[in-house]
C-alpha positions in Angstrom: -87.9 -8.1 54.9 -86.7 -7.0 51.3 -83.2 -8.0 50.8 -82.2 -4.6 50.0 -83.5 -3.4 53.1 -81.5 -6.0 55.1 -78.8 -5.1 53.4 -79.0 -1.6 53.9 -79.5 -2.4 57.6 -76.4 -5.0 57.8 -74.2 -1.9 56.5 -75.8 0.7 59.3 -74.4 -1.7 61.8 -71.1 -1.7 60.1 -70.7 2.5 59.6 -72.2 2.4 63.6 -69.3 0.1 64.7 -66.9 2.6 62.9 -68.5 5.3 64.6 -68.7 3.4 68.1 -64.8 2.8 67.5 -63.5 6.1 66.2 -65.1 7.9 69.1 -63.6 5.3 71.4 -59.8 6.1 69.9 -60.4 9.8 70.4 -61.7 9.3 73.8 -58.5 6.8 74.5 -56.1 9.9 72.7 -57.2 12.4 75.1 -56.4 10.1 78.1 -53.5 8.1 77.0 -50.1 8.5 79.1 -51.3 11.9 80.0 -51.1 14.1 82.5 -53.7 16.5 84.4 -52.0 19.3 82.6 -52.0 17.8 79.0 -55.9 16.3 79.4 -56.8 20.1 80.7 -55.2 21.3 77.1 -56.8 18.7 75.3 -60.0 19.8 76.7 -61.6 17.0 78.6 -60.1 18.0 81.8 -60.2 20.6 84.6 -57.5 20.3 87.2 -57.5 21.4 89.7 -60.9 22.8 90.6 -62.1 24.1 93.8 -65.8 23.1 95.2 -67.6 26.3 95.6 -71.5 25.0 96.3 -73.0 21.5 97.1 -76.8 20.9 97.5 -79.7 18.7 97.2 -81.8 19.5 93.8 -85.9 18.6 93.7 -85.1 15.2 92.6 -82.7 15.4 96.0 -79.7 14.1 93.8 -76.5 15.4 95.4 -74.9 18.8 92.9 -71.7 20.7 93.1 -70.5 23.9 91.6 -67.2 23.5 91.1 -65.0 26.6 89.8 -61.4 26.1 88.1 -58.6 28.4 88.4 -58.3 31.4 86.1 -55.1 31.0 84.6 -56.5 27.9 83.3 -59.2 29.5 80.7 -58.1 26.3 77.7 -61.0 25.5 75.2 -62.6 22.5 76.9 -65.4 19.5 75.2 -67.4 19.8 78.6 -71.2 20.5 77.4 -74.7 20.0 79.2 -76.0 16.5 79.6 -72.0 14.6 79.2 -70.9 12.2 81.4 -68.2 13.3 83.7 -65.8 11.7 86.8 -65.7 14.3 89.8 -62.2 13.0 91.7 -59.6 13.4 94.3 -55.8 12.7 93.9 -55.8 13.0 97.2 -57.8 9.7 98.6 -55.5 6.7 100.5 -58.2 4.8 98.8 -58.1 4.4 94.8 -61.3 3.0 94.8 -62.9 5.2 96.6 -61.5 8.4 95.1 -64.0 9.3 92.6 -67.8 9.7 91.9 -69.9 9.9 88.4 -72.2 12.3 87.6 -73.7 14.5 84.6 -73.1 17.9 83.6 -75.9 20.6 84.3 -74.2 23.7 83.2 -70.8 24.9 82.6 -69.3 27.9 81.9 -66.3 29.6 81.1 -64.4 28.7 84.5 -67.7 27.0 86.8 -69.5 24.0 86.2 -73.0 22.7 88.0 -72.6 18.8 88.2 -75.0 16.3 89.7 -73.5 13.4 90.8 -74.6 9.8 91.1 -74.5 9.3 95.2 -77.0 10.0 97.9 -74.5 12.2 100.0 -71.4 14.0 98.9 -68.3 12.0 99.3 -65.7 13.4 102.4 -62.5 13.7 100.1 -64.5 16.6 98.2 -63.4 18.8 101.2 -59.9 18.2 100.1 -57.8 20.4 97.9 -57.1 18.1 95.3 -60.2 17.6 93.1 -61.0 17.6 89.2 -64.1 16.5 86.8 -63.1 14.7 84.0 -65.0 13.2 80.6 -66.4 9.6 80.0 -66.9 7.7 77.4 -70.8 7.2 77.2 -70.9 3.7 76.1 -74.1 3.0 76.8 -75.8 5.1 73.9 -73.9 2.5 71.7 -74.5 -0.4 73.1 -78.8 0.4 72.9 -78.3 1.7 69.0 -76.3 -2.2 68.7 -79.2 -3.7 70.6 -82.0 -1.8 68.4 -80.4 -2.9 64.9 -80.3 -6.6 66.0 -84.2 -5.9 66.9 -85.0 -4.9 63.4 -82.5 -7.5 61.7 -84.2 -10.3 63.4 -87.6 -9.3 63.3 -90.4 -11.0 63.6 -93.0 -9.0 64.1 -95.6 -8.1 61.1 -96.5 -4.6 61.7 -92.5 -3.4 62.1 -91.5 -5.4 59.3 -94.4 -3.1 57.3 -93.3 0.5 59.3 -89.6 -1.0 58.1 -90.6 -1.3 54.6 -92.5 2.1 53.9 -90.0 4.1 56.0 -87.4 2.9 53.9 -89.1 3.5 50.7 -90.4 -0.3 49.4 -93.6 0.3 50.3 -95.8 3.6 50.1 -97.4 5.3 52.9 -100.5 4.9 53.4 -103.3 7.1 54.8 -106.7 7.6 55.5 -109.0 10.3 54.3 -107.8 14.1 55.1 -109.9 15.1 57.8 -111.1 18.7 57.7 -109.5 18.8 61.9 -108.5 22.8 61.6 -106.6 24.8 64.4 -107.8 28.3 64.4 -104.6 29.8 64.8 -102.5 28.0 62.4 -102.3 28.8 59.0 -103.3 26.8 55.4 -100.1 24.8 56.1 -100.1 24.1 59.0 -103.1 22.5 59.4 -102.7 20.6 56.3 -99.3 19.3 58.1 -102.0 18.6 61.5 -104.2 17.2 58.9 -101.8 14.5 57.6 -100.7 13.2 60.9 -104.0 12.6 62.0 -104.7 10.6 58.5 -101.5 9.1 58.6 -101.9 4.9 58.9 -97.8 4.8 58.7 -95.8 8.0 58.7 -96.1 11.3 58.2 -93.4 14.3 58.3 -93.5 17.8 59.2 -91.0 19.9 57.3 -90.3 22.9 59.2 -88.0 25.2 57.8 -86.2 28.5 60.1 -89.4 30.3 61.8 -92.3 28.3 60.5 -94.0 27.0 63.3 -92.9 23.3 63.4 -93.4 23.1 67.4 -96.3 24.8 67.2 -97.6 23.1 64.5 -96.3 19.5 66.1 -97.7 20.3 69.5 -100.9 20.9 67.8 -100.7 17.4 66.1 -100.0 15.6 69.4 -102.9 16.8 71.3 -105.3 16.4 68.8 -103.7 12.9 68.5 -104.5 12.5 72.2 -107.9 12.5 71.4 -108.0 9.5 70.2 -105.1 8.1 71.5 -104.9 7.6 75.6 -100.9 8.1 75.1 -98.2 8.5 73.1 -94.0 8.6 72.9 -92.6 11.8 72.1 -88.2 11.8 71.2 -85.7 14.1 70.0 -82.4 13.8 69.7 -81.2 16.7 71.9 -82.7 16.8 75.8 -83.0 20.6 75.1 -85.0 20.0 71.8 -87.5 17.1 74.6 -87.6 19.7 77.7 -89.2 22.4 75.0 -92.2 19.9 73.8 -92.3 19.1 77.3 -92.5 22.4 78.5 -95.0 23.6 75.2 -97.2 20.6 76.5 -97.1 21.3 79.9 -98.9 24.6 78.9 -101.5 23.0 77.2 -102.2 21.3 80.8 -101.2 17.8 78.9 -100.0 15.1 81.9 -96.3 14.6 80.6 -93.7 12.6 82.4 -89.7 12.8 81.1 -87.7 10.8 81.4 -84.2 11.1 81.9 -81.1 12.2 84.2 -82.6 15.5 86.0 -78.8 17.0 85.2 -80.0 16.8 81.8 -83.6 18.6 82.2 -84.0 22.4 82.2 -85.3 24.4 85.2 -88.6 24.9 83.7 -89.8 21.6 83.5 -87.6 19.6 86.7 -91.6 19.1 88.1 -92.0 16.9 85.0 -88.9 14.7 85.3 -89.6 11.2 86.6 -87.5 12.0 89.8 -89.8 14.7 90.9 -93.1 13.0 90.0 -91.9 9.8 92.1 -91.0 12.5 95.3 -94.7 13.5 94.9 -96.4 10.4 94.3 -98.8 9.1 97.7 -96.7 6.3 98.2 -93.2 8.3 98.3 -93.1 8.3 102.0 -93.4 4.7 102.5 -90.5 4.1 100.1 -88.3 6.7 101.9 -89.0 4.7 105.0 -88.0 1.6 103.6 -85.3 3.0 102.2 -84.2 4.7 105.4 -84.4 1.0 107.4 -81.9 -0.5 104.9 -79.5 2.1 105.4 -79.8 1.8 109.4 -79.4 -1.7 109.2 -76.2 -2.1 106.8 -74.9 0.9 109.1 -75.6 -1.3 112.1 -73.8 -4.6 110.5 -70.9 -2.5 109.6 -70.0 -1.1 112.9 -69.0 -5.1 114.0 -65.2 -4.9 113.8 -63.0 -8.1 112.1 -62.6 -10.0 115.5 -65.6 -10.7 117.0 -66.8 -14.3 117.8 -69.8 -16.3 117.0 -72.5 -14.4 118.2 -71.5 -11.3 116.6 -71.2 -12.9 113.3 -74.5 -14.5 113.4 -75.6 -11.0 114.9 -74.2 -8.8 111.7 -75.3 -11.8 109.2 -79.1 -11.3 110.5 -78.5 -7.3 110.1 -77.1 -7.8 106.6 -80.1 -9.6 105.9 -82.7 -7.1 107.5 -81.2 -4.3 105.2 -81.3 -6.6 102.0 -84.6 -7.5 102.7 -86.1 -3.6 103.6 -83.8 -3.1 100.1 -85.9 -5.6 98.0 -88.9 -4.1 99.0 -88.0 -0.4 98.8 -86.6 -1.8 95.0 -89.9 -3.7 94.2 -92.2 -0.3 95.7 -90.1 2.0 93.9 -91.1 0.2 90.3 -94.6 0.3 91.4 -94.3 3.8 91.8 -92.5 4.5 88.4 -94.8 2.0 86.3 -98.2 3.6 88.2 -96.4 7.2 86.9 -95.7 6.0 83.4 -99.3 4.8 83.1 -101.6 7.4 84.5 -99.3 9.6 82.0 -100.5 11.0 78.6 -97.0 11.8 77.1 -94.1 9.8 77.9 -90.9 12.3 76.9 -87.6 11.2 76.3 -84.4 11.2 73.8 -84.0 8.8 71.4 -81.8 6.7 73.5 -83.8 7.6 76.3 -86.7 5.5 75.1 -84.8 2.3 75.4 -85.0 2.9 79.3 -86.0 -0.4 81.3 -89.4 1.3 82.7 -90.3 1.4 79.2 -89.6 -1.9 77.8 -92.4 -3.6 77.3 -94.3 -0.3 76.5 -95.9 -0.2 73.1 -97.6 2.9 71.4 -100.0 3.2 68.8 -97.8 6.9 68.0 -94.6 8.0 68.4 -93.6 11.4 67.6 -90.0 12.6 66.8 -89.1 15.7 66.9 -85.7 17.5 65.4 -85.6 13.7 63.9 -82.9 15.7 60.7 -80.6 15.5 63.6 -80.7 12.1 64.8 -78.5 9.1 64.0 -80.7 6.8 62.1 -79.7 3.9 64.7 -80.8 6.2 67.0 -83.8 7.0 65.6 -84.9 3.4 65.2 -85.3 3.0 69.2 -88.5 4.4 69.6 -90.1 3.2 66.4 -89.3 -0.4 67.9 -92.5 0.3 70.4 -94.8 2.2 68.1 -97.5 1.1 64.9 -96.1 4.5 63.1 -94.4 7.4 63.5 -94.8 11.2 63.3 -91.5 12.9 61.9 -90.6 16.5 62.7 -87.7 18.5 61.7 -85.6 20.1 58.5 -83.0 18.0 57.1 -81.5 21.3 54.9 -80.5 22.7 58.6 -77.7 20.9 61.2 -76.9 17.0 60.8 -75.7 14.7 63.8 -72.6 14.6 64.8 -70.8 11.6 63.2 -67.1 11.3 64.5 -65.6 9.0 62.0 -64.7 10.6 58.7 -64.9 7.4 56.8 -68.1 6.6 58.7 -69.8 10.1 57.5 -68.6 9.6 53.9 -70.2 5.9 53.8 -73.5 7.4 54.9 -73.9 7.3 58.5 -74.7 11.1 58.5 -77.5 10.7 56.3 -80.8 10.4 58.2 -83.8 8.5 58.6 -85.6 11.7 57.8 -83.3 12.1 55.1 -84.6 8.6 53.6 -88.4 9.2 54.8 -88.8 12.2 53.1 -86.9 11.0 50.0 -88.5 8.0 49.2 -92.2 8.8 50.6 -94.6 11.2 49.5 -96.0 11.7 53.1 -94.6 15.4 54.3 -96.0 18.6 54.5 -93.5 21.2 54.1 -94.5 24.8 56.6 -94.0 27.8 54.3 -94.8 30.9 56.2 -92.2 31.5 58.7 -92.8 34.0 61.3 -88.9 35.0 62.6 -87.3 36.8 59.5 -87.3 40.1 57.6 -88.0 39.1 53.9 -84.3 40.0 53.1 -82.8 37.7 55.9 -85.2 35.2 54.4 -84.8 35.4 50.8 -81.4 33.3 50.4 -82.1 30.4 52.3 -85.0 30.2 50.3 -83.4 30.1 47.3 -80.7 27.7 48.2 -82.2 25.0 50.4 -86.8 25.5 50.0 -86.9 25.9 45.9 -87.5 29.6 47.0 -90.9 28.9 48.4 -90.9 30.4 52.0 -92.8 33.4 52.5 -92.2 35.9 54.9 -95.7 36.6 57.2 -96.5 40.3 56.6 -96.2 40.6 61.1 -91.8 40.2 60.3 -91.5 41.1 56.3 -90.5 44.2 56.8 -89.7 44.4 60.6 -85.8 46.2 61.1 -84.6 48.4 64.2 -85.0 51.7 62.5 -85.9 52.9 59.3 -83.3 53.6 57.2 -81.4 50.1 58.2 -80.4 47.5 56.1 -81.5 44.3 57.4 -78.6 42.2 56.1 -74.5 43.1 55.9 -71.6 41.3 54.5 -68.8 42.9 55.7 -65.8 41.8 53.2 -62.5 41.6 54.7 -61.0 40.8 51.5 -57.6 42.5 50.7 -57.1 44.0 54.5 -54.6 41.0 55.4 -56.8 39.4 58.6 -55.4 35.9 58.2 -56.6 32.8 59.6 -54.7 31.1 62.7 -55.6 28.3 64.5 -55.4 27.0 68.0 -51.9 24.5 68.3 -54.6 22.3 70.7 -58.0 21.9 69.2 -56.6 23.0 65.4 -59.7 25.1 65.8 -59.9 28.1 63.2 -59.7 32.1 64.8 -59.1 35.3 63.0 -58.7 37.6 65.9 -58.2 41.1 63.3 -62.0 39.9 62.2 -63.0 39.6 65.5 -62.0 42.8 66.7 -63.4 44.3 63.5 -67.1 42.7 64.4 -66.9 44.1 67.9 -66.2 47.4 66.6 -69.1 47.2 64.1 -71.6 45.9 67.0 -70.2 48.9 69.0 -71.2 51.4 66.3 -74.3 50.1 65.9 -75.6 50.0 69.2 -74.8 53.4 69.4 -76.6 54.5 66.1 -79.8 52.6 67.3 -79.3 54.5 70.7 -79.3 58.2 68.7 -82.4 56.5 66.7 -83.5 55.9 70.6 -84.7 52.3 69.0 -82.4 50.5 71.7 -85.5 49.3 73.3 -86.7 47.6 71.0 -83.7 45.4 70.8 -84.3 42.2 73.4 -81.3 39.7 72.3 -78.1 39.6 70.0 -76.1 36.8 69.1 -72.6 36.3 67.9 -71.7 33.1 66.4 -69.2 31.6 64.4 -69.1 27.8 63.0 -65.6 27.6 64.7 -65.1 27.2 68.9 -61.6 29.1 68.7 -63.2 32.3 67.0 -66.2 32.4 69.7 -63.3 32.4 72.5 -61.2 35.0 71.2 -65.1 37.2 70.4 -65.9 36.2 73.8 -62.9 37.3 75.2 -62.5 40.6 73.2 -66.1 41.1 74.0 -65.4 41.2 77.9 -62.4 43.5 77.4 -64.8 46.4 75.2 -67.2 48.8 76.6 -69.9 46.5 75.4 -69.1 44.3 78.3 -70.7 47.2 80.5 -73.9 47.7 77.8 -77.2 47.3 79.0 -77.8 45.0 76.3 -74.8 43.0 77.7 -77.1 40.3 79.6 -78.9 39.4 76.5 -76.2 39.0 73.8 -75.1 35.7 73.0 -71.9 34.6 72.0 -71.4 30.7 70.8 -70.8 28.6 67.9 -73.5 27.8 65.2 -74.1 24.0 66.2 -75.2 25.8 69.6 -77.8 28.2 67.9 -79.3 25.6 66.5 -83.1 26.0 67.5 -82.9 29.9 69.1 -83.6 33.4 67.3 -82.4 37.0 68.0 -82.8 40.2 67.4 -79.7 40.8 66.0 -77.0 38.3 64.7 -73.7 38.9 63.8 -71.6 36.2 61.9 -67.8 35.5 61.9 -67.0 33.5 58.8 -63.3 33.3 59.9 -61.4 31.5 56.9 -59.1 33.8 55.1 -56.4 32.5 53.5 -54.5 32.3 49.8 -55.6 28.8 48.9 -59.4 29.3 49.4 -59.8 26.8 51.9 -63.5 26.8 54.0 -63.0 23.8 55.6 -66.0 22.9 57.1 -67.7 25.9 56.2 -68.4 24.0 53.2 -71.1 21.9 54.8 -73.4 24.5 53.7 -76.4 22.9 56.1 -74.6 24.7 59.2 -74.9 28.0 57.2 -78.5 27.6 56.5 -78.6 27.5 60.2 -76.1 30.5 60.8 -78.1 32.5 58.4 -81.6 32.5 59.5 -80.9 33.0 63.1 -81.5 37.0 63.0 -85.0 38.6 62.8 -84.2 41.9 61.9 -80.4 42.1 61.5 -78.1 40.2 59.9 -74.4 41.2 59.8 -72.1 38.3 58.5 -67.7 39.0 58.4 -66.0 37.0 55.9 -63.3 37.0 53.5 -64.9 37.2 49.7 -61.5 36.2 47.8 -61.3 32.8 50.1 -65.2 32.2 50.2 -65.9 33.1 46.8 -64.9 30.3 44.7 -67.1 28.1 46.4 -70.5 27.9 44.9 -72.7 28.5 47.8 -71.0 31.5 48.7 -70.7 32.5 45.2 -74.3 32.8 45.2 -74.2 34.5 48.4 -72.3 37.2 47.6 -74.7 37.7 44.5 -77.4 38.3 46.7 -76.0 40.5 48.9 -74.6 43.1 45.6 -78.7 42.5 44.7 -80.0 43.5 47.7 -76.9 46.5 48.2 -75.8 45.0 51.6 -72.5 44.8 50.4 -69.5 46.7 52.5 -65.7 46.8 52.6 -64.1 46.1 55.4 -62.3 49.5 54.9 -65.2 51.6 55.6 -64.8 50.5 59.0 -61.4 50.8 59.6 -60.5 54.0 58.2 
């Protein structure tokens, strides 16, 4: 390996240590000498919470719906797929007061958890329960693992995939073969055409609205001609369960794995779990299974005196259910390992594909989709098992989270798409894009694609009536709507802007209704980069008479890093920052904006303060555009 590289890696391990012990600390903050009450505020807490629903899912894992009280409406850090305790303070046993399990869904004041137990626990009938955060070590401890792998490598062919990934050696390919999909355009199929050439890597670059899953769906099946299977990551289990669910559809035999807390609705029949409850040999296992249980049940009725006999009598039970255990363990990894290999597509995260059923799996392909928003450690993992690798995403949209300031700055946040795209000459970039009016388009072209998107003549001109101008800013400059920020989370709101917005979405709604264009209208959403600003929209949102719209159900109110991915009708953007010393804050990652910005296909509405905004270039530029295109408005004209 080129000592540059090593190098290169040697450091990765370092920034991932920082990383690993940054998001320890805050973790360790949270819970320090605190009480229920402070770790509610804080976020990673609910306390108390009532159980409202248990039941058994497909995978039969044990859920719960638990509800928390309304008073107790804090911001909280509880998302889909984390790692949560479900406890009692009301146990006479501390070790047997609590159960792990993973977050389904959660809402404003209910959460759907699956826990890790084959029945649900008696103390959850008491009146003392709570759910609480972990720390997810684990994720670390595989990224640790996987950078050791490449350090010490050995083997020839990763030591090569190392080298041209990281830029010391080009990619190489075969000749372009003239493979064409009917229904994708020039670009597209020059994009299929590359990954079936490719002898190393290839990357699709999929900007907003261009087609990338489409376009990587098509690449994976026509790889599977040739190829009897293949690994296919992401970083995100949402961004897996939709090139599960896309392949599904294609009638492609796709097993994911994963926690089923973390898998959506629509593809549950996919998940491991399921496909082991269906498998011929199910029954036997649950029969094995079944014994061991009896016969631990059995040995555990025998009291602590009892003589000789009953000793010898509970030992020989104990044994019976450790040995009906063994086999039910060895029957159950048959089952798994016939499942993995009568599969085409083995699904997973990045992390994921570390999992023991896979690991001494090795693929000719992996494909990695949404790879601009992986850490690279991460990324690594499933390139350990394959001879190359497919890259998918756009690296000018949302970055991973990276925790440690110091850890970002020294280059943890930059990608291993980041470095694959820069130092090879082996992507395709999609330049039609299908979501957009031109107008909502235009900028982000400019700013992040060297202007070369181009709007598909089906959305160039789409908007919800005629005389509508498909992008807004509405300047708040000079009307005195000042920043706050939440004492807890130090999360930014402007609650005069927020009002403003709702006002604006009221009015238009009701001008589309006199246009009696409603109906064309199928989704909104509302986001803002900032969590505090989407509470106080959310919450000013269910006090309005848009609560009771008909379009009601299909507005969507979150923060950008939670758009990431969808598309709406309409979008409506709180900038929030106002203040006398121009400060953006994070708004200056300009990547999340990209992503704020092309979320709308026919109307964009974006609030913001120009005198704090302006100064920064980005922006600057922005508010150029928007005097070009005469999408400009005072704030004034709506509130007078």
């Amino acid at each position: 390996m080129n000592q540059e590289i090593r190098n290169e890696l040697q450091k990765l391990q370092a920034l991932l240590q920082k990383e690993k012990k940054e998001d320890l600390h805050q973790y360790k903050e949270r819970m320090k000498n605190t009480s229920y009450t402070e770790r509610r505020k804080s976020g990673v807490c609910w306390y108390p919470v009532q159980l409202e629903k248990s039941k058994y899912n497909a995978a039969e894992r044990v859920m719960v719906r638990v509800e928390r009280h309304r008073e107790h409406n804090e911001s909280h850090l509880f998302q889909s797929g984390k790692l949560i305790s479900f406890f009692t303070t009301d146990a006479l046993d501390d070790e047997n007061n609590s159960v792990n399990g993973v977050v389904n869904q959660v809402n404003e004041f209910d959460m759907l958890i699956t826990l890790n137990c084959d029945e649900l626990p008696e103390w959850t009938y008491g009146r003392k329960l709570g759910v609480q955060l972990l720390f997810d070590e684990n994720s670390y401890k595989e990224m640790e693992k996987g950078l050791k792998i490449l350090l010490s490598n050995e083997d020839k062919r990763l030591g090569q995939l190392i080298e041209v990934i990281l830029g010391n050696q080009e990619a190489s390919f075969n000749e372009l073969p003239q493979t064409a999909v009917a229904h994708l355009n020039e670009n597209q199929n020059k994009a299929l055409q590359t990954v079936l050439a490719s002898k190393d890597v290839a990357i699709i670059h999929g900007p907003p609205g261009t087609g990338k899953t489409t376009t990587l769906i098509e690449s994976i099946v026509a790889t599977l001609m040739t190829e009897n299977q293949l690994l296919v990551c992401a970083p995100s289990n949402a961004a897996v369960d939709l090139v599960v669910e896309k392949l599904s559809d294609y009638g492609v035999s796709v097993v994911r794995l994963g926690h089923p807390a973390r898998v959506t609705k629509t593809v549950m029949e996919n998940t491991m779990d399921a496909k082991v409850l269906n498998h011929s040999q199910f029954k036997q296992l649950k029969s094995m299974r079944r014994n061991a249980e009896e016969y631990r049940r059995m040995a555990l009725k025998y009291k602590r005196s009892f003589g000789k006999e009953e000793r010898e009598q509970r030992k020989m039970l104990f044994a019976e259910a450790d040995s009906y255990r063994k086999e039910a363990d060895l029957l159950s990894r048959f089952i798994k390992t016939d499942i993995i290999e009568k599969s085409r597509v083995i699904a997973c995260t990045l992390v994921g594909s570390a999992h023991d059923i896979l690991r001494d799996k090795h693929f000719t392909t992996v494909f990695i989709d949404e790879a601009a928003q992986g850490l690279e450690p991460a990324s690594w993992l499933p390139i350990l098992k394959a001879n190359r690798v497919v890259f998918a995403g756009d690296h000018c949209q949302l970055p991973p989270t990276v925790k440690s300031f110091e850890a970002a700055k020294e280059g943890l946040s930059v990608t291993l798409f980041e470095k694959a795209i820069s130092r090879n000459s082996a992507d395709v970039m999609l330049s039609v894009q299908y979501r957009m009016h031109q107008k909502i388009m235009q900028f982000s072209s400019q700013e992040f694609y060297k202007d070369a998107l181009v709007a598909h003549d089906s959305v160039k001109h789409q908007t919800n009536f005629y005389d509508d101008l498909p992008v807004e800013f509405i300047d708040t400059a000079g009307t005195g709507y000042a920043e706050d920020a939440n004492p807890e989370t130090k999360s930014a709101f402007n609650k005069e802007e927020a009002s403003l917005l709702i006002k604006h979405l009221t009015n238009y709604l009701t001008d589309v209704e006199n246009m009696g264009d409603v109906n064309d209208i199928h989704s909104i959403g509302i986001i803002s980069p900032y969590k505090a600003q989407v509470d106080c929209i959310q919450h000013l949102f269910d006090q309005s008479e848009l609560k009771q719209h008909p379009l009601a159900p299909v507005t969507r109110i979150k923060t950008v890093d939670s758009f990431q991915g969808q598309e709406c009708d309409i979008v409506y953007i709180s900038l929030v920052r106002s203040n006398e010393k121009g400060e953006i804050g994070f708004l200056s990652d300009t990547r999340r904006m990209n992503v704020a910005l092309t979320r709308a296909k026919r109307k964009l509405v974006v609030f913001g303060d120009s005198a704090t905004i302006g100064s920064h270039d980005f922006y600057g530029h922005f508010l150029d555009y928007i005097n070009e295109i005469e999408g400009y408005r005072s704030a004034f004209e709506l509130i007078y």
